[in-house]
KOLLO-112209 format. One record per residue: x, y, z of N, C-alpha, C in turn; residue in one letter. Coordinates in steps of 0.1 Angstrom, whole numbers, plus 5000, padded with zeros to 4 digits. Atoms other than C-alpha are relative to their C-alpha. Layout:
REM residues N
XYZXYZXYZA;...
This chain:
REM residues 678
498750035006474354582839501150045010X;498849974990477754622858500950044990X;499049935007480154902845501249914997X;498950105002483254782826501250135001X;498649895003486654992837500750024988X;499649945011488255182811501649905000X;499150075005490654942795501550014992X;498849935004494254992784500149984984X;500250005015494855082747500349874993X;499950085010494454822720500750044990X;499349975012496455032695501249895006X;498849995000499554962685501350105006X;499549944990502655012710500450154994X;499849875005502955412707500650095012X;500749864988503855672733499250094997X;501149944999500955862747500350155002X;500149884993500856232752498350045003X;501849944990496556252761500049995011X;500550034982497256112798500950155002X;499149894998498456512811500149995010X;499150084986501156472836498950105010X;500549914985499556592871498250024998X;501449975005495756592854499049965011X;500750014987493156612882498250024994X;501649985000489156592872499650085010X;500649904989487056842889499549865006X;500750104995484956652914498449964994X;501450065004481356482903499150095011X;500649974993478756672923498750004998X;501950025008475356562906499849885008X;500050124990473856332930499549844989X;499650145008474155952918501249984989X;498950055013477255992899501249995007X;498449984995480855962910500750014989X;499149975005484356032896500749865000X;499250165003486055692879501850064995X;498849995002489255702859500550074992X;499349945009491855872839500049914988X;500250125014491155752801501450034989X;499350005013494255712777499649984988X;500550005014493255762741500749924990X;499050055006496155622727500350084986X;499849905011497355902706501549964995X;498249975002500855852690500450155007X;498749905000503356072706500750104990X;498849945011505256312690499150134990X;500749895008503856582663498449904995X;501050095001500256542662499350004981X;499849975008500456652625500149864988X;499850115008502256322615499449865008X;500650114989500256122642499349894990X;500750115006498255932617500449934987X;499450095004500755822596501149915002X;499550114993502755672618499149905005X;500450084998500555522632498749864990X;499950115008499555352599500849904994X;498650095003502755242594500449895010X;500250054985502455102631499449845002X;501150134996499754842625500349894997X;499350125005500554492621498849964990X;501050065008499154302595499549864998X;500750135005496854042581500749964989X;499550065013498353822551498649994993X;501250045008495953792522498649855002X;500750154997495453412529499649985012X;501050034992494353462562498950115005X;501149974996492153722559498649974999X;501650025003488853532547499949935018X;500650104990489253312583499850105011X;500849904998488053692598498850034993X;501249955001484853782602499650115009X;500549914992483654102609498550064999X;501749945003479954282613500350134999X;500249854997479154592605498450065004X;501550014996475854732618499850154997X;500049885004474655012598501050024985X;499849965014474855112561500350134993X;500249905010475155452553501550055000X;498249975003478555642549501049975005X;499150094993480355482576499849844995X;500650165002478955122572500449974994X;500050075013478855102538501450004999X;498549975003482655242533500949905005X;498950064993483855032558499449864999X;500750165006481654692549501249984985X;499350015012483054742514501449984996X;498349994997486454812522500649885002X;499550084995486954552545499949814990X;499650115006485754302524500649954984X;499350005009487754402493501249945000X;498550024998490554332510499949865005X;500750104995489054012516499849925012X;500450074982487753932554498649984993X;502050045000483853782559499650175004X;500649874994481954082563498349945002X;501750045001478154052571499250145007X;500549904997476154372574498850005000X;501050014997473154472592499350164997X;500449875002470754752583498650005005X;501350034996466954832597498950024986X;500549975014466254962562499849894992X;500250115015464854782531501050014990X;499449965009467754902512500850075005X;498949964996471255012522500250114994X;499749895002471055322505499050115003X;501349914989467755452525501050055019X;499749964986470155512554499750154999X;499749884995470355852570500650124994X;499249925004473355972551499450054987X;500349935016471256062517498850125010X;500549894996469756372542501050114999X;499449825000472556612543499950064987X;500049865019472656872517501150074993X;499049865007475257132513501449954997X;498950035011478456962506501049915014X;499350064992481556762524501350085000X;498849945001484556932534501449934995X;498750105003488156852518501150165001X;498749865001491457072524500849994986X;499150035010492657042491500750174994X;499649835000493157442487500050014987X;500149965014492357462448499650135001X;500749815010490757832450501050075005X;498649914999494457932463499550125009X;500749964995492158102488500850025017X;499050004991495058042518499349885012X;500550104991493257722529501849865001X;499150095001495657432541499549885012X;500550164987495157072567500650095008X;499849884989496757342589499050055006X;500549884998494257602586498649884998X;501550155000491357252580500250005018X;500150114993492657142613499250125014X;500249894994492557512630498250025005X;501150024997489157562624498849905004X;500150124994488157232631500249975013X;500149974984489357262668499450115005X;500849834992488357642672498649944998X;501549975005484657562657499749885010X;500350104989484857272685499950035014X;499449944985485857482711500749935010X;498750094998488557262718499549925016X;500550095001486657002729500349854996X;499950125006487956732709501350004997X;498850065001491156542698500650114994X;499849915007492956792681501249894983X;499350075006495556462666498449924986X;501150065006492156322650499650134991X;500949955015491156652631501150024993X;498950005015494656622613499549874993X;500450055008493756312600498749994995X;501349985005490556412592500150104988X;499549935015491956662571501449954993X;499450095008494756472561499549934988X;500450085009492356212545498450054991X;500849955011490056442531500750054986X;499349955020491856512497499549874998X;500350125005491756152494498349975001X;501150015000487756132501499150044986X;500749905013486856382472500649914989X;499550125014489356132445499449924999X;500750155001487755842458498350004994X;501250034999484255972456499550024986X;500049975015484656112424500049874988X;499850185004486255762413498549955000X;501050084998483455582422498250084993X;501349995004480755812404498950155008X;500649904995479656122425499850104995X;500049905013478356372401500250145010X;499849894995480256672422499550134992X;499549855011479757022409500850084993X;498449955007482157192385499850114996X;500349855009482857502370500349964992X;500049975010482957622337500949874992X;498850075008486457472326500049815002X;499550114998485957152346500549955013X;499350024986487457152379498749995008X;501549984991485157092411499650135007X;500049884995483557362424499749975016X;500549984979483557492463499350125009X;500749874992481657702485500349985012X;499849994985481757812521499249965009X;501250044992480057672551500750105014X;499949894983479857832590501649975004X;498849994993482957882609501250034991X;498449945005485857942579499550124992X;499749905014487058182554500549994993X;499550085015487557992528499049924992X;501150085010485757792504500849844997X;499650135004486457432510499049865000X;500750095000483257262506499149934987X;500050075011482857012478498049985003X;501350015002478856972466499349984992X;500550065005476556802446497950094998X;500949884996473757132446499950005013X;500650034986471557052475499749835003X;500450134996471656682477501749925002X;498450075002475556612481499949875009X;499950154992474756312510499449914989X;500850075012472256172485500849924991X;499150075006474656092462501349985003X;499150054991477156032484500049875006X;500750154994475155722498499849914986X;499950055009474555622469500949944992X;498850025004477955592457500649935005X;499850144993478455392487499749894999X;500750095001475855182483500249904991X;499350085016476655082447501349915006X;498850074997480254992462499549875011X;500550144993478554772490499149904995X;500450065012476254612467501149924992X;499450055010478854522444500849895010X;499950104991480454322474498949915003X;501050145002477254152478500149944987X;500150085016477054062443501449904999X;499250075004480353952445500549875012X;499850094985480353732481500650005006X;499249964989482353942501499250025009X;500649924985479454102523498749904999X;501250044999476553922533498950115007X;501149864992473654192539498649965005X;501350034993470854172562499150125000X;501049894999468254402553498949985011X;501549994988465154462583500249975011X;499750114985466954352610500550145009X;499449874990467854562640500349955011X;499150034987470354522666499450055015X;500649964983468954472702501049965008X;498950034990472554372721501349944996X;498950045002475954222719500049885008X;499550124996477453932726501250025005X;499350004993479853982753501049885008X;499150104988482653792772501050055003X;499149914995485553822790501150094992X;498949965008487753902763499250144986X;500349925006485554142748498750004988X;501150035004482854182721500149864988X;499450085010482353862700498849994992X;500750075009479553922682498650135003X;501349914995475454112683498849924997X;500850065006472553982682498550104994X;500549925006470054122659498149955002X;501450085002465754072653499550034989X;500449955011464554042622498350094998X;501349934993461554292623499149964985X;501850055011458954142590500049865011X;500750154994459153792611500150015017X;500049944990459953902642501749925012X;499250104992462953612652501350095003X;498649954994465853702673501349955004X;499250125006469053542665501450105006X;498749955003472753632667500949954990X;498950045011475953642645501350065007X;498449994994479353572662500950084989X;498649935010482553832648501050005005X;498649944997485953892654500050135005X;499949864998485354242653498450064995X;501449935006481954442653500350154998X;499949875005481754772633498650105006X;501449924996478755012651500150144985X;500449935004477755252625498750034993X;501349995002474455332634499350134998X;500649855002474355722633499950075011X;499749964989473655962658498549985007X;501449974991470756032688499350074997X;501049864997469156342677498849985002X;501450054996465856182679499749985012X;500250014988466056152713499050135004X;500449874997464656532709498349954995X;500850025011461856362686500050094987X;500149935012461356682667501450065000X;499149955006464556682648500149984987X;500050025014466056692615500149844994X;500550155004466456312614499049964995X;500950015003464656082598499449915016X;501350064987461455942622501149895004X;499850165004463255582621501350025008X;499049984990466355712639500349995014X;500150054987467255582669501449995004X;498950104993470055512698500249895007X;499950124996469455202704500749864998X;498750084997472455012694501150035006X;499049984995474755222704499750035020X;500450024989472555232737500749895011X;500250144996472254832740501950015003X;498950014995476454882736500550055015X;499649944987476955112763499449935015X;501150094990474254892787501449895004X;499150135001476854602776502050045009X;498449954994479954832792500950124989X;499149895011481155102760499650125008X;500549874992481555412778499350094990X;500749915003479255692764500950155000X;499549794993481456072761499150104993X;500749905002479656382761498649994989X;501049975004476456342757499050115001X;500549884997475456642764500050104985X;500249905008476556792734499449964985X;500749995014474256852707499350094995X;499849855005473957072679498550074997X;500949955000471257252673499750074982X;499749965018470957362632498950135002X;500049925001470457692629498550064988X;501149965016468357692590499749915003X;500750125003465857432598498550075001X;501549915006461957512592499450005010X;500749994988460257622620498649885000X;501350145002457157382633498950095001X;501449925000453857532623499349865005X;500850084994452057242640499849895005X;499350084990452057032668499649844995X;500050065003451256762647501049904992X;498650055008454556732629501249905006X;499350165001456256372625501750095008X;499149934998459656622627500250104996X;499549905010461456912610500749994994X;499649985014462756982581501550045001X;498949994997466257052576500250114986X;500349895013467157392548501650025005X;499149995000470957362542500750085005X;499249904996473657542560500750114988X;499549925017474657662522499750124997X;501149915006471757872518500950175006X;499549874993473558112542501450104997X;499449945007476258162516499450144996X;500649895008473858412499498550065004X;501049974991470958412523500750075012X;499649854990471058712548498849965013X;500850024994469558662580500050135011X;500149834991467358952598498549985007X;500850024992464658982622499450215000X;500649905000462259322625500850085011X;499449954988463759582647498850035006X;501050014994460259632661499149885009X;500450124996458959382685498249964998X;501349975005455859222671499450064986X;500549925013455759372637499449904992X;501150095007452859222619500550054983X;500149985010453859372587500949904991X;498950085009455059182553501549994999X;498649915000458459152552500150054986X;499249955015458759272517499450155002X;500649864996456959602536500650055009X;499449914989459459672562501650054997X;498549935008462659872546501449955008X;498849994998466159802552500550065017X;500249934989466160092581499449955013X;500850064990463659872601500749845003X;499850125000465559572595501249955010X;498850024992468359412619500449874993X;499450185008470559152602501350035007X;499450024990471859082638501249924999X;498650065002474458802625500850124994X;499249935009476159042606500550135006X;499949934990475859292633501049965010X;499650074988477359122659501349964995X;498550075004480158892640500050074984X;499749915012480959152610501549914994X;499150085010483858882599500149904995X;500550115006481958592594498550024994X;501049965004478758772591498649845002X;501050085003475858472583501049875002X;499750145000478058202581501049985017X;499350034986479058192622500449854999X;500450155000479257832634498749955003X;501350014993476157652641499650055011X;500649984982476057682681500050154996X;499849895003477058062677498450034995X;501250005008473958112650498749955005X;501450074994471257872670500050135009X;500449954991471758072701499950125000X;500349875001471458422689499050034991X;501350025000468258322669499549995010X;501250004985466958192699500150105009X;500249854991467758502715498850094993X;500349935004465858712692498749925001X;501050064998462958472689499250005016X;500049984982462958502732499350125001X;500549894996462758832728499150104997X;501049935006459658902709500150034991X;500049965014460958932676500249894992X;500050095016460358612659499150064991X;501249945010458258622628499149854994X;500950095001455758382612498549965010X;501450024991452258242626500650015013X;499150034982454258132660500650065003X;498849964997456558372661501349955009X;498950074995458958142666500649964983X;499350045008461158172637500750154994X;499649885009463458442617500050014986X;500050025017463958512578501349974998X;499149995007466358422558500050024987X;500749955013466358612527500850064987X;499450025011467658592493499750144988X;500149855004466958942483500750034986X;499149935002469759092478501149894989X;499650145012471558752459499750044985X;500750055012468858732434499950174991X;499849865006469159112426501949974992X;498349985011473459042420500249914994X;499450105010473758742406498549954990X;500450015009470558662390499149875003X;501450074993467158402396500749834990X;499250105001469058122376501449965001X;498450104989472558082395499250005008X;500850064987470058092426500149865000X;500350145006469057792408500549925004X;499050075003471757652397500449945017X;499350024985472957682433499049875010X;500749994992470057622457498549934995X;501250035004466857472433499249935006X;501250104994465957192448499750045017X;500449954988466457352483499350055000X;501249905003463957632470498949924996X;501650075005461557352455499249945012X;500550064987461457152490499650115010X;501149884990460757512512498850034990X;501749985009457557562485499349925006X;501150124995456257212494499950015010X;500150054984456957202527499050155008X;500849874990455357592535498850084988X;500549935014453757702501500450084997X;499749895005455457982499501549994987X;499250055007458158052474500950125003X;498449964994461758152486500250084985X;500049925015461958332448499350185002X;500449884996459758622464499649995013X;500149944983459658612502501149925004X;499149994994462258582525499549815008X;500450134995462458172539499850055012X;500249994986461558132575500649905002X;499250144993464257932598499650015014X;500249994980464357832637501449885001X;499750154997466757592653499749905005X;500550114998466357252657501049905006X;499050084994468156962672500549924986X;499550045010470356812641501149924999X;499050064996473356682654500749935012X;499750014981474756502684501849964998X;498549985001478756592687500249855012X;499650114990478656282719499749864991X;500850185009478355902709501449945011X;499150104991480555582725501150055000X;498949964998483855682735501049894992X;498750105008486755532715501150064999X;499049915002490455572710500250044989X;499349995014492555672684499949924988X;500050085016492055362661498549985001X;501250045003488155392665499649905015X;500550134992488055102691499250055017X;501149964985485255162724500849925013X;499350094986486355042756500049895002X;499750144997485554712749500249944988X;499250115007487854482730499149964986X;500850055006486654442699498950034992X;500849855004483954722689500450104997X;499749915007484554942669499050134995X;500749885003482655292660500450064988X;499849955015482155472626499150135001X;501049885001480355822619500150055011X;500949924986477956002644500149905009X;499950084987478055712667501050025009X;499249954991481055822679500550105005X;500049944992482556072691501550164998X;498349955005486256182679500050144999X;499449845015486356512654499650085011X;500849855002483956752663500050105015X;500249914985484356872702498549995002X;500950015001481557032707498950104995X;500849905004480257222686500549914982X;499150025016481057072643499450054992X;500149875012481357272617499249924986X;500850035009479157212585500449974992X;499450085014480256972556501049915009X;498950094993482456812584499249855004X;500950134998479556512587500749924995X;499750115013480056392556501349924998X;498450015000483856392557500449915013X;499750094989484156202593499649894996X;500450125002481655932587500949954984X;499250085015483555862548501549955007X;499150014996486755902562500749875008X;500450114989486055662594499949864991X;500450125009484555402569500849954989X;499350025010486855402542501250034996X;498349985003490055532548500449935020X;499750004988490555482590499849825007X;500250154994488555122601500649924990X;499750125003489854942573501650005001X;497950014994493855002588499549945012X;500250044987492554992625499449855006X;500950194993489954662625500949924995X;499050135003492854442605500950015014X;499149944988495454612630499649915014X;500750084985493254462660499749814998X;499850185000492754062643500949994996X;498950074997496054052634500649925010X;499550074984496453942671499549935003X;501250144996493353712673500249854988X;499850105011494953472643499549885007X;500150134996493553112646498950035017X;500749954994491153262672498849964997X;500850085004487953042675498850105003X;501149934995484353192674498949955013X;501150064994481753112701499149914989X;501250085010478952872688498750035004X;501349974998475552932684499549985015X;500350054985475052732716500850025013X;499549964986477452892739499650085010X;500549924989476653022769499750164997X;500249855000477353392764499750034984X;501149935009475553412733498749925000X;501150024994472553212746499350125006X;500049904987472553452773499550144991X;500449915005472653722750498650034993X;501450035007469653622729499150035007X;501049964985467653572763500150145001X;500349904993468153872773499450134988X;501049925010466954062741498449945000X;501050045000464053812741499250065017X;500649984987463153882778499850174995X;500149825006463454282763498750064998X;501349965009461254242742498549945007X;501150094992458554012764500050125012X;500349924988458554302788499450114994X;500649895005457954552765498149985001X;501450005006454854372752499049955013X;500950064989453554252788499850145012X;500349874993453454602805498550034997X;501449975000449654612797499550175004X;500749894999449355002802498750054990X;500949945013447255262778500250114994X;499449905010449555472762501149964994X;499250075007451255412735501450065000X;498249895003455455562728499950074996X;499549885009454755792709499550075009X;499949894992453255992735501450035011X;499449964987455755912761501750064993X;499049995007458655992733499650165000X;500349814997456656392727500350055011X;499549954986456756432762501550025005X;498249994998460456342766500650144990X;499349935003461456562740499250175002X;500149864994459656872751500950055017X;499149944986461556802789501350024990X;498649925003464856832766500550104995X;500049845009464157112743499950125014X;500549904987463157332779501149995007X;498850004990465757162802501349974992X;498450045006468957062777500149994987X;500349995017468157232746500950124998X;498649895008470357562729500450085012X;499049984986470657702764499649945013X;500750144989470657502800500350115009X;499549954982470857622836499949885008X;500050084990471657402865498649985004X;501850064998467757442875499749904992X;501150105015466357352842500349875003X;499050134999469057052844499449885008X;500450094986467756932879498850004996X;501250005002464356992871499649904987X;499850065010464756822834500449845007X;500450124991465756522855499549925008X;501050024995463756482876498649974998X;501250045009460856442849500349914992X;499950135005462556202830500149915006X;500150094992463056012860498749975000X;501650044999459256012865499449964985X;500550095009458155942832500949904992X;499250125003460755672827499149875005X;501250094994458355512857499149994992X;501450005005455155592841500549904987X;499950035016456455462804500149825008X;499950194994457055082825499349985008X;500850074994454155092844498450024989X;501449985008451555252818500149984980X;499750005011453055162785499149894992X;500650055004450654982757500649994984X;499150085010452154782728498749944993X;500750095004449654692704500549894991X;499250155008450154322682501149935008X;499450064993452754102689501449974997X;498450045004456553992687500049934984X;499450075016456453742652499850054988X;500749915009455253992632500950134999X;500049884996456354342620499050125003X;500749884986455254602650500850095000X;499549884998456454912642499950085014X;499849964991455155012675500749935010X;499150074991457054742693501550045000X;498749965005459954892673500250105010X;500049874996459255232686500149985013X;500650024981458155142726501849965000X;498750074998462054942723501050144998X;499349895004463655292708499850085013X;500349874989461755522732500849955015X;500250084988462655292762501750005001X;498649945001466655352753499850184998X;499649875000466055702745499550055017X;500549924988464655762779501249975011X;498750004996467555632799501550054993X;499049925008469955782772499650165002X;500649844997467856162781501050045016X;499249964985469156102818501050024997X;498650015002472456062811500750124996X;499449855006472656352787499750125007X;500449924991471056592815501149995010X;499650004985473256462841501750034996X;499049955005476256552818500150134999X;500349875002475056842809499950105014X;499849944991474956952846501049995009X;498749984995477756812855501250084999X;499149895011479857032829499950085004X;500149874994480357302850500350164991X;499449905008481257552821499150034987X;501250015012479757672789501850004984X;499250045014481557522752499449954990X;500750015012480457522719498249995006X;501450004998476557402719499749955014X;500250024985476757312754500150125010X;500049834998475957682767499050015012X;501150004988475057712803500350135007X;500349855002473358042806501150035019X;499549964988475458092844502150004996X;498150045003479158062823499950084987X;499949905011479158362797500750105006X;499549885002480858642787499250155005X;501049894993479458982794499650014987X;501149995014478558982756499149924995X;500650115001477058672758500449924995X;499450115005479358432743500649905008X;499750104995480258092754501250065010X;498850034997482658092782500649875011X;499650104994484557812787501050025015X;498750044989487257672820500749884995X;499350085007489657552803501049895016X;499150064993491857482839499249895007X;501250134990488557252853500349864988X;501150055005486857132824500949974980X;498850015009489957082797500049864993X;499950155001488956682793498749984995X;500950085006486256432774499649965011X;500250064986483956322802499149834988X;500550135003483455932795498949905007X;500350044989480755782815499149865000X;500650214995479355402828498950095008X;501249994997476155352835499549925005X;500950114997474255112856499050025011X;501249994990471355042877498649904990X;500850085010467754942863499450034988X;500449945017466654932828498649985001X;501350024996463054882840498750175007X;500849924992462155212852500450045014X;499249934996464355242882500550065004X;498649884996467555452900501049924990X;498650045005470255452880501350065002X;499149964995473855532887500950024988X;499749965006476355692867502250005004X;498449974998480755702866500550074993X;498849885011482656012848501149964998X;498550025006485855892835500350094990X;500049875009487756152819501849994992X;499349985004489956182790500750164997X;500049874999492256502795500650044983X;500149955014492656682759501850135002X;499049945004495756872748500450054989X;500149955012496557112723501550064993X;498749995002500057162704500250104990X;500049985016499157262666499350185003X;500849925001496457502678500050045018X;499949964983496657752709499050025005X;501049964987494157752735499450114998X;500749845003491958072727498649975003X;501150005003488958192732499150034988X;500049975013487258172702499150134999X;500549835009486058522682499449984991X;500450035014484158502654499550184994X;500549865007483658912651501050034994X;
C-alpha cells in the first residue's frame, strides 16, 4: 500500500487552536519508522467548553428532499452502528448496514456490565460536565482531546433521556428517579445501570431502533458479511467491499460516506475480555487503504477480570468494574500463604489499593489498579491454583448492608463467577487478575469523526477521540452512543452537503473492480499457503509475545525483543499457514487465518509505538519512566501529542515501514498535572 498524507480538515471553516504554535515532535528513533507531519484536528477555536455547539451550528445542511439521493454504509451494529444507521436514516438518507453477526444485537456492545456514564448531577454530590470533563482528561492522562470530552459530557444528559425513551429498563430508587453508582477514577456517583447487564440492554435498545428502520426501508441490513477493504479513489472513500461468509461471494457497495463502527482490537491479545469473534480487520483493511492509525499502543488492561485457570481457555471473562464499589481488594501479607482466605485475619491481610491511594481506595482508574495487581502477583503474592490472581471480597458489604441488596446490586454478576469457577462469591472472596479489555488507539480522526481519508468516518472503539490513554469505566458506553447518535448524524450530513448531485462509481469501475480483486487475491493467498498449522496457533503465540513484550508494563528490551518475534512469526504464519475447506462456503477458519493475518501486522505497529513513546502515560507504562513511588511518569515537553501513524510495505510476511505524524494536544479547561489519586 502507499501511505496517504494527512489531509487538511473537512470540517467546517473554524479556527484551529490543536496545530501549537512552534510545536516540534521528538525525533522517530525505532529503526524503520520516520517522522511525517503536523496533524490539525480541526477543533473549533475559542472556549473548548462551547466547542461543540458551535460547531453544530456550523454545519451546512442537507434539505429533506435531497437527502434519500445519499447513501451511506455503516459497518458494524452495536452502539455506534446501530445509533448512527438508525439515526441517519430517520432523517432520511439510504443507509445499508453491514454486520458479521446473525443478528444486529449479538454485537459486542451487550458485554459491558456496570453502567454508562452521564453528568447530569442528580445526587447533588458536586458532580458537573466541568468536573465530567476533569476527570475524563485526568483519568486519560491527558492524552486525548480535552474539546471532545466536553462534548462527551455535554451529550451525555441527552444519552440517558434518549435511552430511557426508547425502553432501557435503567435502575431506580425507591421514589422513582434513576439510580447511580461509582466507577474508578471519580468521586461521585454518576453512573447510570441496568444491575450487571447495562450494555445488554443497551444494544438492545439500539437494535429495536435499527430494526425498526429496516422494517420501515430506511436501512438495508446485511447480516454474515464482513468487510475485507474499501473502495478507494482520488477523492476519497467511495464505498467497501464486503464477503458474505455462509456463501462465500465477495462483492461491493458504493456510498457517499462510509460509517466504520467495528469496535475495538483487544483480541489482538487473544486472551481478552472480548468476544472470540472480535477482530481488527476492518479498521485494519482501512488503515492498509491510507486511514492513519493513533496510538496503538495504548490498551487497557481490566483490572476485575477472572484469572485463567487453563491454557485451554477460548478467553477471559470479564467481572464488572462495579463490583469494586463494595468489593475490597487484598492480597496475603505473607508470600505464598497456602491458607483459606476466610482463615487469614484482617492483621495478615493487605488491602494494598486502599493503602496506597486512601482517597479513592478500590475504585483507582483501571491502568492505576491493573499495575499494582500485577505488582503483587510479581511478587509472590498472588492467590489461587496459579497464583496468578488476587481477591476481591464482599465481606465486609454483605455484613453492612445485607445478602439481598448484594443481590439486588450484583446477582447476576455473582451467578456468572459461580458458573464460570464453582465457587460462590456469597462465601469466599472472588478471584481477579488483569486482562487486556480495552484498546484506548483506533483510526485517527478529527473533530467531526472523519479519518484522514475523505469520506470515512469512525464510531465507538474504533476510534480514538475521548479516552487518552488510559478510560475511565462507564465512559465506553457513553462514547460509542454518543458517536452514533448524537455526533455522526450532524457530522456525515455536514460532509454530503458538499457532494450534492455527486455521482456513485458503478459496479464496473475500475477502482471498485480493483478493489474486489484485491480482496479476492486476499483471500486466494490465504487458502494457497499449503503450510500445517492452523491460526489459531499462530494467534496464541502472538498474544503471549504481547502480554510479555507490550502488556501492563513494557521496557524498550521487551519492546525490541517483542518485535522481533512478531516479525518472525509474521514469516512463519505465510510460509507454514494451513486453511482447511474452501472460499464458497462458510470457513470459520478462513475467517480466522484472514483476522490473525491483520492482527499480526497490527501487533508490530502497536510494539513499535509503544517504543517509540518515550515516556510512561496512563496504561502505557514503561517501567524506565516512573516516579520513585512507582507511578506513571509522563514528559509532557516531548511527548504532549497523538502519534498518528502510516504504514506500508508487505502484507505477505515481509519488512514493513512505518510514518509518525503527530497531532500536538492542548489543555485550557483542565491544568496540566500530574495525576494523584492518594
Amino acid at each position: 500500500m502507499t501511505s496517504t498524507a494527512p489531509r487538511p480538515s473537512a470540517s467546517p471553516p473554524a479556527s484551529s487552536t490543536s496545530t501549537a504554535p512552534g510545536f516540534t515532535a521528538p525525533p522517530v528513533t525505532v529503526p524503520g519508522a520516520t517522522a511525517g507531519h503536523t496533524l490539525d484536528g480541526g477543533i473549533p477555536g475559542g472556549d473548548p467548553a462551547t466547542a461543540w455547539a458551535r460547531r453544530r451550528d456550523a454545519y451546512p445542511l442537507v434539505s429533506p428532499g435531497n437527502r434519500r439521493t445519499f447513501h451511506v454504509v455503516v459497518v458494524g451494529t452495536g452502539l455506534a452502528g446501530a445509533g448512527a444507521a438508525a439515526a441517519l436514516a430517520e432523517l432520511g438518507y439510504q443507509v445499508t448496514a453491514f454486520t458479521y453477526h446473525d443478528a444486529p444485537r449479538r454485537a459486542h456492545s451487550v458485554a459491558a456490565q456496570g453502567g454508562i456514564n452521564a453528568a447530569r448531577a442528580r445526587r447533588v454530590d458536586g458532580d458537573s460536565v466541568a468536573r465530567f470533563v476533569q476527570d475524563t482528561v485526568k483519568g486519560g492522562d491527558f492524552r486525548g482531546r480535552e474539546a471532545e470530552a466536553f462534548r462527551l459530557g455535554e451529550e451525555s444528559v441527552r444519552v440517558i433521556d434518549h435511552f430511557a425513551a426508547i425502553a432501557t429498563p435503567f435502575a431506580r430508587e425507591y421514589g422513582g428517579v434513576l439510580s447511580t453508582r461509582s466507577f474508578g477514577g471519580v468521586q461521585v456517583s454518576r453512573t447510570y445501570y441496568s444491575r450487571g447487564q447495562t450494555g445488554q440492554q443497551l444494544q438492545l435498545a439500539g437494535s429495536q431502533a435499527l430494526l425498526g428502520q429496516v422494517r420501515s426501508g430506511g436501512v438495508r441490513l446485511h447480516t454474515r458479511h464482513e468487510m475485507l477493504d474499501l473502495v478507494v479513489d482520488d477523492s476519497g472513500c467511495r464505498g467497501v467491499v464486503v464477503r458474505d461468509l455462509v456463501t462465500g461471494e465477495i462483492w461491493a457497495q458504493t456510498a457517499h460516506a462510509v460509517v466504520l463502527a467495528t469496535g475495538g482490537y483487544g483480541t489482538v491479545f487473544r486472551d481478552s475480555t472480548l468476544a472470540v469473534h472480535s477482530n481488527a480487520s476492518a479498521v485494519w483493511r482501512a488503515h492498509q487503504r491510507g486511514a492513519l492509525f493513533a496510538s496503538p499502543s495504548f490498551v487497557q488492561f481490566h483490572p476485575t477480570a477472572l484469572p485463567k485457570d487453563a491454557d485451554w481457555q477460548a478467553k477471559t471473562i470479564l467481572m464488572s468494574e462495579s463490583l469494586r464499589n463494595d468489593g475490597r481488594i487484598w492480597v496475603p501479607l505473607r508470600d505464598g500463604d497456602e491458607r483459606a482466605p476466610g482463615d487469614i485475619p484482617d492483621s495478615e491481610r493487605d488491602f494494598f489499593l486502599e493503602r496506597r491511594y486512601p482517597a479513592f481506595g478500590n475504585l483507582v482508574p483501571r491502568d492505576v489498579a491493573s499495575r499494582a495487581i500485577t505488582a503483587e502477583i510479581r511478587a509472590g503474592r498472588g492467590v489461587g491454583p496459579r497464583r496468578n490472581s488476587v481477591y476481591l471480597d464482599f465481606r465486609d458489604a454483605l455484613d453492612r448492608v445485607g445478602r439481598e441488596t448484594i443481590a439486588e446490586r450484583y446477582g447476576n454478576l455473582f451467578e456468572m463467577y459461580r458458573h464460570a469457577t464453582g465457587e460462590d462469591p456469597y462465601a469466599v472472596p472472588m478471584r481477579i487478575a488483569p486482562t487486556c479489555h480495552f484498546t484506548m488507539g483506533g483510526l485517527w480522526s478529527d473533530y467531526d469523526l472523519q479519518t484522514s481519508l475523505p469520506g470515512l468516518f469512525v464510531g465507538g472503539e474504533c476510534g480514538w477521540n475521548y479516552h487518552g490513554a488510559n478510560r475511565l469505566g462507564a465512559n465506553s458506553l457513553l462514547s460509542a452512543s454518543v458517536d452514533g447518535w448524537f455526533t455522526l448524524p450532524y457530522s456525515v450530513p455536514g460532509f454530503l452537503a458538499g457532494r450534492l448531485g455527486e455521482e456513485l462509481p458503478d459496479d464496473d469501475d475500475e477502482v471498485v473492480t480493483a478493489a474486489v480483486e484485491r480482496a479476492r487475491d486476499r483471500v486466494s493467498a490465504l487458502l494457497a499457503v499449503g503450510g500445517a498449522t492452523g491460526p489459531e496457533h499462530f494467534h496464541r503465540e502472538l498474544g503471549e509475545i504481547l502480554y510479555n513484550g507490550c502488556g501492563v508494563t513494557r521496557t524498550a528490551e521487551g519492546l525490541t525483543e517483542a518485535i522481533e518475534k512478531i516479525r518472525d512469526l509474521r514469516a512463519r504464519f505465510w510460509s507454514d499457514l494451513r486453511v482447511t475447506g474452501g472460499d464458497g462456503h462458510l470457513n470459520p477458519v478462513l475467517e480466522l487465518a484472514g483476522r490473525v493475518a491483520d492482527f499480526l501486522e497490527l501487533a508490530e505497529l502497536m510494539c513499535v509505538d509503544a517504543l517509540d513513546r518515550d515516556e510512561s502515560c496512563g496504561a502505557h507504562f514503561r517501567d524506565e519512566h516512573q516516579t520513585p513511588d512507582g507511578e506513571a511518569l509522563r514528559r509532557d515537553d516531548l511527548w504532549a501529542f497523538v502519534s498518528a501513524w502510516a504504514s506500508d510495505g508487505d502484507d505477505r510476511g515481509g519488512p514493513r515501514s512505518f510514518t509518525r505524524h503527530a497531532e500536538p494536544l492542548e489543555f485550557e479547561a483542565v491544568t496540566l498535572t500530574s495525576r494523584d489519586y492518594r
